[in-house]
C-alpha angles and dihedrals in degrees: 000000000000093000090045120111115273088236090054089052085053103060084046093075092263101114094159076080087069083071128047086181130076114229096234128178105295120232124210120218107203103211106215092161108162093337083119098084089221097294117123087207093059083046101056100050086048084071093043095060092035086058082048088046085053103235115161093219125023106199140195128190120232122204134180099216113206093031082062099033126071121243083253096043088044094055087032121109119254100261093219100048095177081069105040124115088184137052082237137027088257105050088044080056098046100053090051100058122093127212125257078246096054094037081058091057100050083045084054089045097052089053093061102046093041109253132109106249105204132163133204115241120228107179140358109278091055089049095059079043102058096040095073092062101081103222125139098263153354126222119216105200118231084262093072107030089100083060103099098165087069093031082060088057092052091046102043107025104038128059114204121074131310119220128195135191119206106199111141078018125141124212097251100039080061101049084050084062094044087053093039096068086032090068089074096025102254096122100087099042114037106018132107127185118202121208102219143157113208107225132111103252106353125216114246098247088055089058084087082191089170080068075081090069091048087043088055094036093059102026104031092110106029105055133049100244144347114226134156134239111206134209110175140087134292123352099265090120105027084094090056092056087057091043094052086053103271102154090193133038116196123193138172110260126196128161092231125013095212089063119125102274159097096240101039093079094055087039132107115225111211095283099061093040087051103050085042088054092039088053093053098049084054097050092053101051077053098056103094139093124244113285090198129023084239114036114216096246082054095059100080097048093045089057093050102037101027109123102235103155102130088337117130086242084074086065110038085057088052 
C-alpha cells in the first residue's frame, strides 16, 4: 500500500494522502516596511499594534540608497510627489531609512514587548548590515532576488533563514534561486519561497494563489516552507493562502491608510491585521478530520434530531 498513488489511497479511506503537509500553527508577518515615515518612535508603536494584532514577526526593509540607485534613478523626482519625503528619490529614500544602530533597537524592542523583529534586504551592503542582528530570517523582496551578490552573503555569511519573494519573477529565475542555496545545501533547511504578485494593490484575479500548488508540486521537497506574500485589498483570500499550505502569511501593515506614502494604501490598520490573525487562528483549529463518527458535541443532537421512524437506528438504541 505504501507505493501505491496518493489518490488510490484515497479512495481507500486514507484521506490524510490527499496532503503531504501538515496544517501547523500559522505565523503573520506585519509588513511595516517603510510606514514609519522615517520616525523610530512611529516605528516602534507599529510593533507594538501589530503584537496586539497578533502577528508572529513585525518587518522593516533596509536600503542603501545610492549603492542600489543609479546615479539617474538617485538625482530623478519621486514619480509619485504627493508621496515624496525628499526633492529627489534619493533623498525620499534617504530620510526613511533607519541605522543599523537604530534596526538593533527596534529588534530589542520587539524582545521586550514579545514580537520577531525582521527586515528585507535590497543590495550588498544591507545585507553585511542586517546579518549582525541575530534574528531568525531575512527577506529579500521580488526586486532583488535576481541579486545574487547579496543573495551569496545570506547564504554564506548568516545563519537564520532566508526568505524570497518571487513577484515579477519568472519559473526559471526562481528555480536559479532554488539551485543557487542547493548547491550548498541551504535550500532544505533554511529556505522559504513566497508566492507574490508585485502591484499595489493587486486585483483579485492577479493573486494567482493557485501559484501556491505549483509552488508545492515543484519545491515541496527542496526548500524548507511555502508561504504568500499578499498585496490586495482586504483579507477575504489570505485564509486560502494557509489552507493551500502557506506556513507563513505576510501583509502590509500601516497605523492609518491615509498616511503620506506609496504602501498604506495597500496596507491593513490593526483592524484589519486583528480579524485576519483571528481567522486564521480559526481556520486552523478547523483544519482536522473527525476523531469519532460521531464527535462528542454531535451526540446530543443526534439523540434528539436523528430520523429513527422505521430506521435500524431505532433498534440498535433499543
Amino acid at each position: 500500500m505504501s507505493g501505491e498513488p496518493a489518490s488510490k489511497k484515497a479512495r481507500t479511506g486514507d484521506l490524510s494522502a490527499l496532503h503531504s503537509f501538515e496544517y501547523k500553527e500559522p505565523y503573520v508577518i506585519a509588513e511595516i516596511g517603510c510606514n514609519h515615515k522615517g520616525e523610530l518612535e512611529i516605528a516602534k508603536e507599529l510593533l507594538t499594534l501589530a503584537k496586539e494584532s497578533g502577528a508572529t514577526v513585525g518587518k522593516f526593509q533596509k536600503r542603501t540608497p545610492k549603492e542600489l540607485l543609479t546615479a539617474e534613478q538617485y538625482a530623478a523626482p519621486h514619480p509619485n510627489p504627493h508621496n515624496s519625503y525628499g526633492d529627489t528619490y534619493g533623498a525620499h529614500r534617504e530620510f526613511l531609512e533607519f541605522t543599523v544602530e537604530q534596526h538593533r533597537e527596534l529588534w530589542e524592542y520587539g524582545k521586550k514587548i514579545g514580537i520577531e523583529w525582521a527586515t528585507s534586504t535590497w543590495d550588498t551592503t544591507s545585507a553585511r548590515e542586517m546579518i549582525t542582528i541575530p534574528c531568525d530570517f531575512l527577506k529579500v523582496p521580488s526586486a532583488c532576488n535576481n541579486h545574487f551578490e547579496m543573495l551569496k552573503v545570506l547564504r554564506d555569511d548568516y545563519k537564520g533563514d532566508v526568505h524570497v519573494s518571487t513577484g515579477m519573477t519568472t519559473k526559471s529565475e526562481i528555480e536559479d534561486v532554488i539551485k543557487f542555496f542547493e548547491e550548498t545545501g541551504q535550500a532544505k533547511g533554511r529556505l522559504v519561497i513566497y508566492n507574490c504578485t508585485s502591484g499595489y494593490p493587486v486585483p483579485f484575479p492577479d493573486i494567482c494563489m493557485l501559484e501556491i500548488n505549483r509552488l508545492y508540486a515543484l519545491y515541496q521537497d527542496r526548500v524548507k516552507a511555502i508561504a504568500f506574500s499578499g498585496h490586495h485589498l482586504g483579507i477575504a483570500v489570505d485564509v486560502a493562502s494557509y489552507t493551500l499550505g502557506a506556513k507563513w502569511v505576510e501583509r502590509h501593515f500601516t497605523k492609518d491608510r491615509t498616511w503620506k506614502g506609496t504602501d498604506h494604501a495597500a496596507s491593513l490598520e490593526p483592524a484589519g491585521l486583528g480579524k485576519l490573525c483571528r481567522d486564521l487562528v480559526a481556520t486552523h483549529a478547523s483544519l482536522t478530520y473527525k476523531q469519532t463518527e460521531v464527535l462528542d458535541i454531535e451526540s446530543e443532537q443526534r439523540d434528539k434530531l436523528k430520523y429513527r421512524k422505521g430506521s435500524k437506528l431505532n433498534a440498535i438504541d433499543e
